[in-house]
C-alpha positions in Angstrom: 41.3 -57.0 -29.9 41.2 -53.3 -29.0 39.3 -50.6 -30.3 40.7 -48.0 -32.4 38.1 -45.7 -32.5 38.3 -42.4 -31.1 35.5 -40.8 -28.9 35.3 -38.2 -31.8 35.0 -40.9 -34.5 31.8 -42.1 -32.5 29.1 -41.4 -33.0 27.1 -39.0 -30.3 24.0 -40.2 -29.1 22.1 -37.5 -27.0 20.1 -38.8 -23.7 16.9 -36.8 -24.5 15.2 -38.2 -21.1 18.1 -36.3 -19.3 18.1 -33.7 -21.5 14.2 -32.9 -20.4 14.7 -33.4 -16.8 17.3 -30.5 -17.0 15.0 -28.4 -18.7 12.4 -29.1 -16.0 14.6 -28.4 -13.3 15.4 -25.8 -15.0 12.2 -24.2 -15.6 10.8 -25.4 -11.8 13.7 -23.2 -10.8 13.1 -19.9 -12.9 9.3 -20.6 -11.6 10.3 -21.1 -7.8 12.7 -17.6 -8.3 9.7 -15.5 -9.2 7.1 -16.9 -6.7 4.6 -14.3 -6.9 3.9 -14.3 -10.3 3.6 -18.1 -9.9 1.5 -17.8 -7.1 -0.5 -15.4 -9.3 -1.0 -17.1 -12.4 -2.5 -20.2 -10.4 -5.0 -17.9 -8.5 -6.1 -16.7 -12.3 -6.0 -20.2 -13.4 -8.2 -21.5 -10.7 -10.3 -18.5 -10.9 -11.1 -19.3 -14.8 -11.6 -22.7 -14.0 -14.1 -22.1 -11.3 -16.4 -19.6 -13.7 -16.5 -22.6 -16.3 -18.2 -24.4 -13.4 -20.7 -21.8 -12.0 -21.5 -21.3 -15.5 -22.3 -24.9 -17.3 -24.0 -25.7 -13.6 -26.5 -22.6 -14.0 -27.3 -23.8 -17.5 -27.9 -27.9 -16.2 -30.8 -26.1 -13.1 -32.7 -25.5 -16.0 -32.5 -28.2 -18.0 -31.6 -31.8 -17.5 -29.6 -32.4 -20.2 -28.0 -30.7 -23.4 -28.4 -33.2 -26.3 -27.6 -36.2 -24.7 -25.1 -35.1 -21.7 -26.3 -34.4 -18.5 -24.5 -32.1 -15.8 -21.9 -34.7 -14.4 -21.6 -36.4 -18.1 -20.7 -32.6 -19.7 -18.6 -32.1 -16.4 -16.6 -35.4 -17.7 -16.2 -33.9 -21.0 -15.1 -30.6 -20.0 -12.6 -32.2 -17.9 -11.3 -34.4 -20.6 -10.7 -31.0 -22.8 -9.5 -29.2 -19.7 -6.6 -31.8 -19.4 -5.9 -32.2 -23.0 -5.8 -28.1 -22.9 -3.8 -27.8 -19.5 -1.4 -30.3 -20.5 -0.7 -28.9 -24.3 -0.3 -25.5 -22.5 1.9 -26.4 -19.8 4.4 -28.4 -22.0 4.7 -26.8 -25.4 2.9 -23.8 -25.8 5.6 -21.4 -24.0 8.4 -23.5 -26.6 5.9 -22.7 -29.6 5.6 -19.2 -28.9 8.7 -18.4 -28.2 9.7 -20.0 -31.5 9.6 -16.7 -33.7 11.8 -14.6 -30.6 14.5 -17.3 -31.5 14.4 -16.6 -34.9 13.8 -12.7 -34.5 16.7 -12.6 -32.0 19.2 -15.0 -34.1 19.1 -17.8 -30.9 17.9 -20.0 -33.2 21.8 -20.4 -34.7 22.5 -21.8 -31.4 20.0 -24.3 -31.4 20.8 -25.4 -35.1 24.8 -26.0 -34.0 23.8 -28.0 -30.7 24.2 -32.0 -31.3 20.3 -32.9 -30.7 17.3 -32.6 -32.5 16.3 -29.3 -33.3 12.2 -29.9 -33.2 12.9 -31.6 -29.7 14.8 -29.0 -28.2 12.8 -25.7 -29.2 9.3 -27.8 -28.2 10.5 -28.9 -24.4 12.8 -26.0 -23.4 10.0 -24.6 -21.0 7.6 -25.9 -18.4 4.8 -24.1 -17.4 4.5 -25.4 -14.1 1.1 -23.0 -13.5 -0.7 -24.9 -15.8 0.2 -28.2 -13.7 -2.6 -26.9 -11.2 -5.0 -27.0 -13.8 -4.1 -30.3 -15.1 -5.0 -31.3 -11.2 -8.3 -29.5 -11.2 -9.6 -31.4 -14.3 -8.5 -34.5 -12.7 -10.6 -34.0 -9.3 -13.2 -32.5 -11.8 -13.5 -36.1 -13.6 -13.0 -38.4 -10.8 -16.3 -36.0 -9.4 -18.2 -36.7 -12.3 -17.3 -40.5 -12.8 -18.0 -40.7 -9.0 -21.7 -39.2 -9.7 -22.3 -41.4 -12.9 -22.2 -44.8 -11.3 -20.3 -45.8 -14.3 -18.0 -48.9 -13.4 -14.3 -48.2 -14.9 -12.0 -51.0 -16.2 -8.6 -50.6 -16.4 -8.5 -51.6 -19.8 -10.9 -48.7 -20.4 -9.0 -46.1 -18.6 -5.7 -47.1 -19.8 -7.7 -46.7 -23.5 -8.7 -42.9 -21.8 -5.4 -42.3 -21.1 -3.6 -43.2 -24.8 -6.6 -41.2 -26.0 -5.6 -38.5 -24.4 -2.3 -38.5 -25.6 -3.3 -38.6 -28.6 -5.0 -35.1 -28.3 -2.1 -33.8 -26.6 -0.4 -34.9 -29.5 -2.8 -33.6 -32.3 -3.1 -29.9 -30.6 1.0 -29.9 -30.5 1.4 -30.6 -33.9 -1.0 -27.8 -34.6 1.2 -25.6 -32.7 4.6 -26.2 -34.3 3.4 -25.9 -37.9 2.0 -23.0 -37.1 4.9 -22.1 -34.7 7.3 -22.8 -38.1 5.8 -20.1 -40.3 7.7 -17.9 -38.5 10.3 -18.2 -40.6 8.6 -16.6 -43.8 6.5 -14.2 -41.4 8.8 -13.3 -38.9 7.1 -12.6 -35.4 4.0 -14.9 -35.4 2.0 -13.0 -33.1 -1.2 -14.8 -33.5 0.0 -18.0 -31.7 -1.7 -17.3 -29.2 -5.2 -16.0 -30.5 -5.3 -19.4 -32.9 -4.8 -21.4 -29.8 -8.1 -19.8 -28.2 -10.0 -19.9 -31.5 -8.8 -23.5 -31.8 -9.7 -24.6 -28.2 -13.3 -23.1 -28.2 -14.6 -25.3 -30.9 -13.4 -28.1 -28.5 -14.8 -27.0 -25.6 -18.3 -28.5 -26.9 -19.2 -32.0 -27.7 -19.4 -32.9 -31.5 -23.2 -32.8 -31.5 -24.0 -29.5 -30.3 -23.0 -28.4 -33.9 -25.0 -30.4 -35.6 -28.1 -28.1 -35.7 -28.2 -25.9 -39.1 -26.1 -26.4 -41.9 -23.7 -24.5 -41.1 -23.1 -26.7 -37.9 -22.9 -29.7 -39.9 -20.2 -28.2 -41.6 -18.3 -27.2 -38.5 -18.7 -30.7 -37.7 -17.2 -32.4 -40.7 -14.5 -30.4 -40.6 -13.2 -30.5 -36.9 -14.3 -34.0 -37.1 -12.7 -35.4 -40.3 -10.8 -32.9 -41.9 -9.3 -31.3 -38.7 -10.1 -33.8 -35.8 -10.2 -31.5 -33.4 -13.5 -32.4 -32.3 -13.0 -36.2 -32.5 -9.7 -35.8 -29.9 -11.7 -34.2 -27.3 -15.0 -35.9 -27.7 -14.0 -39.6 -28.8 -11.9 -40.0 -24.9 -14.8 -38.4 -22.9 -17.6 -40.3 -24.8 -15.6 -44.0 -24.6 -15.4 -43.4 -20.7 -18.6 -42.4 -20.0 -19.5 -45.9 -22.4 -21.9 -43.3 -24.2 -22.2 -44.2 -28.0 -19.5 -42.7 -30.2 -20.5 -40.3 -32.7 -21.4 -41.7 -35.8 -19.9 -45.0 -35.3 -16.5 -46.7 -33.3 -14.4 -46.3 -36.0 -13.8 -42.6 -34.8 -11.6 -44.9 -32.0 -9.3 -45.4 -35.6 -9.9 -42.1 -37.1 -9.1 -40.0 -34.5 -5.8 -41.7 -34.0 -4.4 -41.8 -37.3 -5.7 -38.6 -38.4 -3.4 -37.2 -35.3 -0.5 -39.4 -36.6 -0.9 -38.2 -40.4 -0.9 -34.4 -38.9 2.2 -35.1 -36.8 4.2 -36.0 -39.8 3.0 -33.2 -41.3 3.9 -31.0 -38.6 7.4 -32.6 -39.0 7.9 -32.0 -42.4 6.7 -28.5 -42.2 9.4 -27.9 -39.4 12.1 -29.0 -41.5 10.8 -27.2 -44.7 11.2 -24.0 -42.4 14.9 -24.8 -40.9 15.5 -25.5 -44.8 14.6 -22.0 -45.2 16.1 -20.3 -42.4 18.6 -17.8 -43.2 20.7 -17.4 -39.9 21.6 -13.6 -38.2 25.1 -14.1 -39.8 23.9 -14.5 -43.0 
């Protein structure tokens, strides 16, 4: 029996593994071409990351601990957001941004014709191979501070801290695209960028250094049940240090599904924009 289908009568099934490892050879390339600048943008990254340092270990010669972290458990859970950050940034944060130049410049048209997801191809076009160096720094950063802890790891408990911080990654991407997709009603979404910092300096402290007025309290409900973005940063640091999680473990199930619910969302708000697109030609 032969088949009488044709290879247009297929159906086309895009490999999107090979279509990233183009776009990191690719973007290793176009980093490799301007090697100053790279060279530059890791000195600035180190540089930032080394303040951070110098700074937190100032604050711990004068106290021993800050609510209930002391210097190599806060060192942990800066770290932990340090990664979470570094790996958001190096991935999907130059795609994001660049989001409203596509539409701005008609490029988007392009994208909509090619035969692959839309969503995955504007979110993985670019690698920001600079912030790979910090990704490395918060790694040596943690190993430091587990090393100082004592604390005995599992690998049942790391593996654990490693889908945890996926799911951050993942929240803090989802974040970016919705916003990323307004661009379609407001045109050049310039404040990508300054929502990201906003964003990522509530994480940068644990959940219960805001729980000291009522205003605090506030801050914490929200970034911790409304907007997680508290719980995605805290909940992996505080379940490998074995510290008690904050106010119970179910935050291991909240923080997780609240980061599922917001990446439909993200989703949906995506294609509610492409919906509304209008193309250069039109």
């Amino acid at each position: 029996m032969t088949d009488d289908s044709s290879p247009s009568q297929q159906t086309f099934r895009p490999n999107y593994l090979a279509v990233w490892g183009m776009f990191f050879r690719n973007s290793l390339i176009r980093e490799m071409t301007f090697r100053s600048n790279f060279v530059i943008e890791l000195v600035t990254r180190a540089f930032w990351f080394s303040a951070q340092l110098v700074l937190f270990d100032l604050i711990y010669r004068h106290v021993p601990t800050i609510q209930d972290w002391s210097r190599e458990e806060y060192f942990a859970f800066m770290a932990t957001g340090m990664l979470i950050n570094a790996l958001v940034e190096a991935f999907f944060m130059p795609n994001c941004a660049n989001f409203s130049e596509l539409i701005r410049t008609g490029d988007l048209d392009f994208a909509l014709l090619k035969p692959i997801d839309t969503q995955f191809l504007i979110s993985f076009e670019k690698v920001n191979f600079a912030m790979i160096n910090q990704v490395l720094l918060a790694v040596a950063l943690l190993w430091y501070s587990i090393s100082r802890t004592g604390i005995e790891l599992s690998i049942g408990r790391v593996i654990t801290y490693l889908m945890l911080i996926l799911v951050g990654v993942a929240f803090f991407y989802s974040l970016m695209i919705a916003l990323a997709s307004t661009s379609v009603w407001f045109g050049r979404n310039q404040g990508l960028y300054d929502f990201w910092f906003y964003i990522t300096i509530f994480a940068r402290y644990p959940q219960g250094f805001y729980k000291q007025s009522f205003g605090g309290e506030m801050l914490w409900f929200g970034f911790s049940f409304i907007v997680p973005i508290l719980l995605v940063v805290t909940v992996p640091s505080r379940f490998l240090l074995r510290k008690a999680l904050d106010p119970n473990w179910t935050v291991l199930v909240i923080a997780p599904l609240s980061t599922l619910v917001m990446v439909l969302i993200s989703r949906r708000i995506f294609q509610w924009s492409l919906s509304n697109y209008r193309s250069a030609s039109s």
